[in-house]
N, C-alpha and C positions, 0 to 999 in steps of 0.2 A: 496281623490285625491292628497294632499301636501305627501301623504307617497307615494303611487304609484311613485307618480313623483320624489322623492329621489331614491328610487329605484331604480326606472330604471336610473337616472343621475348615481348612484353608480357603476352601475352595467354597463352600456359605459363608465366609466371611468375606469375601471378595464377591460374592452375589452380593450382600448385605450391604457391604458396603457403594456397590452401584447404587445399589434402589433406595440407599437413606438418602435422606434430604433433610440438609440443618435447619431452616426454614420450620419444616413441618415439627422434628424433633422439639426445637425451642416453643413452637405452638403447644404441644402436649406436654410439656413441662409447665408452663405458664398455666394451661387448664388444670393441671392437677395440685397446682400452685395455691388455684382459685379454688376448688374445692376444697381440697385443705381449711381455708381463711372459712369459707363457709363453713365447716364444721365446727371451726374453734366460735364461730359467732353465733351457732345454732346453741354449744355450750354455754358461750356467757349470758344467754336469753334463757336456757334453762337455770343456771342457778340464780338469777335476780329472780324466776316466777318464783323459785322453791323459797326463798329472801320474803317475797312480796307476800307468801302463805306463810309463812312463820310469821311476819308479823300481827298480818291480820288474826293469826291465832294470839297471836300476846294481846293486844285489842282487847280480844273475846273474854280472853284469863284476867286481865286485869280490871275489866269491867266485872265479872261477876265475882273477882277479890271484894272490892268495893261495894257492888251492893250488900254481901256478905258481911263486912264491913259493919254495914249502917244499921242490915238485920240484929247485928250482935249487940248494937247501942241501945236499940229499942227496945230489945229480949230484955238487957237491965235494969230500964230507964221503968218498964213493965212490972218487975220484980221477978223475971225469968231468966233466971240465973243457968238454969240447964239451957235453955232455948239461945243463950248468948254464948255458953259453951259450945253447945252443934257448933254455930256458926262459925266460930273461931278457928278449930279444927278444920271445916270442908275449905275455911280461907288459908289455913296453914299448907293442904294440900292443894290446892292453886298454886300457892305461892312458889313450892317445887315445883313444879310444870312449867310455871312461867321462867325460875332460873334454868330450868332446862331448856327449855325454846331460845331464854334470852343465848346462851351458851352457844345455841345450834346456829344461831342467827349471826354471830358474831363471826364463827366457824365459814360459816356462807360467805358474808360478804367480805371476809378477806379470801376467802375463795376466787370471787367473780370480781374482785379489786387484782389479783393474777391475773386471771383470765383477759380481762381485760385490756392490762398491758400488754400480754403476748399476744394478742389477738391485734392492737397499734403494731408491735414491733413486726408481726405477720407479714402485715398492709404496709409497714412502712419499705420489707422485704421484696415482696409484689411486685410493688409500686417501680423499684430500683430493678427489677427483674427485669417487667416489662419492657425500660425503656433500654437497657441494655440489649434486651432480645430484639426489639427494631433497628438497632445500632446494628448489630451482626446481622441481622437480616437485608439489612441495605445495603452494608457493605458485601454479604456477598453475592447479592443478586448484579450488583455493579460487576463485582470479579469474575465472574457467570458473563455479564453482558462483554464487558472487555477482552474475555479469554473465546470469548466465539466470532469475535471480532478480527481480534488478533488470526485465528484458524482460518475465518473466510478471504482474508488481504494473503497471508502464505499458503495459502487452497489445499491446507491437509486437513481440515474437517471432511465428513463423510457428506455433506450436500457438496461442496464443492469441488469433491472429488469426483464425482458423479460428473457432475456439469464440464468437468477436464476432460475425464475420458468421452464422455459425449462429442465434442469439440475437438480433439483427437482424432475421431472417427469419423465426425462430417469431413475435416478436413482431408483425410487420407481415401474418401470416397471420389473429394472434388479432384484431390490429385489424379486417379485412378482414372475418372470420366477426360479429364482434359489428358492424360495420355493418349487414351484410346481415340479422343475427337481428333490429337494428331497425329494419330495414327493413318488414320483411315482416309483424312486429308492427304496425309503424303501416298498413300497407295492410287487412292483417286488419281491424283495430278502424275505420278509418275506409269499411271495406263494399268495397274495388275488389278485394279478392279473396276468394276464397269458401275457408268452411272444409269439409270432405267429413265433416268429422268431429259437424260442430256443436256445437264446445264452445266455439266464439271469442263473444262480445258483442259487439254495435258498440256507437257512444258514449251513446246514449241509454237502453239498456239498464245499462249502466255506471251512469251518472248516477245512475238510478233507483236500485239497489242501493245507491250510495253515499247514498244521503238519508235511504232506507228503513233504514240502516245506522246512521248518527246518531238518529234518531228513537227509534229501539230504545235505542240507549245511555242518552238522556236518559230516557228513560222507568222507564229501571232506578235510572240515580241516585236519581232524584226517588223512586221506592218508600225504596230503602234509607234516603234521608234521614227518609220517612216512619217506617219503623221503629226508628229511632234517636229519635225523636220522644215515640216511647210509642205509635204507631198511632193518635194521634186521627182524629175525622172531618175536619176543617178539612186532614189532611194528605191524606188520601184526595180530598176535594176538586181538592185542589191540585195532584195526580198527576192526576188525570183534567181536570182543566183544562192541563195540560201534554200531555194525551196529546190534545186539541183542537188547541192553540198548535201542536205539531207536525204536526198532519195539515193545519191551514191551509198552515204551512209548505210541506209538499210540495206542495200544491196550488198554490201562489205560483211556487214556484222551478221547477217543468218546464216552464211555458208559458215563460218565459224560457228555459230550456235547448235548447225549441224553436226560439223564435227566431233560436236562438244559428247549431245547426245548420244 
């Protein structure tokens, strides 16, 4: 069971590792980078409101200290010696509320004065992530482009391997057809297979053409030479004794072309 289970750990790990992508990797670390920073700035927005309500409560308390205050002046100024007492008292118990708030207040904004910082040094973290993360990202989408590069110029990537054996096989097809075209050429010409068409020659028919073929050439030169001559008779001669020479010729060379066959 502990091999099995390597195994197969080994063997998702090497899935895994096909299907990661550093790119996308760095992308979802960067997002959760970013949410992060967003939460620590959704906290220091809550503790300045909770800041901003504590003071407006000190406001509150310290204004009705005061009118309290002025109640208590009056109660005396009256001859209301108990009436400036109340007073005194319900401004006594203000007055703790209000060192309490001041206390909580205090508590606060060195709270969201943290916050604050870590929330700069967050962003200033980000910020450095970020361009790090495009750094590696360019650089490896470059080493990506270069290494398929590299694969398609030495043709062991899988497209151009394809494209080899492909290539491979027309050409061992083209081979295959022009054997067999001279194949069937040479059966043609040497008589073991019949043409329906009757335009093939076998060898001796060949022969013939090709001598009849030379015969004709010479005999043309030999004019032309004549006429560059000035047309004497001795050149006229000499052409017609070439056109002799040549017809011995073909006479000479078939009985051997025969025997040959």
């Amino acid at each position: 069971m502990k091999r099995m289970g390597m195994i197969f750990r080994a063997k998702a790990n090497k899935a895994l590792d096909r299907a990661e992508d550093p790119r996308e990797t760095l992308d979802y670390s960067y997002q959760k980078q970013l949410e992060l920073l967003q939460k620590v700035r959704r906290g220091v927005a809550d503790v300045a409101t909770s800041r901003k309500r504590l003071e407006l409560q000190l406001n509150q308390l310290q204004g009705q200290s005061s009118k309290l205050e002025d109640q208590g002046r009056k109660a005396l100024a009256l001859g209301r010696e108990d009436l400036a007492r109340e007073a005194l008292s319900r401004r006594a118990a203000l007055q703790q509320q209000v060192t309490d708030l001041e206390t909580q207040h205090t508590t606060l904004q060195g709270e969201e004065e943290k916050l604050t910082l870590a929330a700069q040094r967050l962003q200033a973290k980000v910020d450095a992530f970020r361009t790090k993360k495009e750094t590696i990202k360019a650089t490896y989408t470059a080493a990506q482009a270069q290494t398929r590069i590299g694969e398609a110029f030495s043709g062991i990537s899988e497209e151009m391997g394809d494209v080899g054996l492909a290539i491979q096989r027309a050409e061992d097809k083209t081979q295959q057809l022009q054997a067999r075209a001279g194949a069937i050429d040479e059966l043609l010409a040497s008589g073991a297979l019949d043409d329906p068409t009757g335009t093939a020659k076998d060898d001796i028919a060949a022969e013939l053409d090709r001598i009849s073929g030379g015969s004709d050439v010479e005999l043309e030169l030999q004019r032309m030479k004549a006429e560059l001559a000035g047309g004497s008779s001795s050149s006229q001669q000499a052409i017609e004794g070439g056109a002799q020479d040549s017809a011995q010729q073909l006479q000479q060379s078939s009985p051997h072309k025969f025997d040959k066959q």
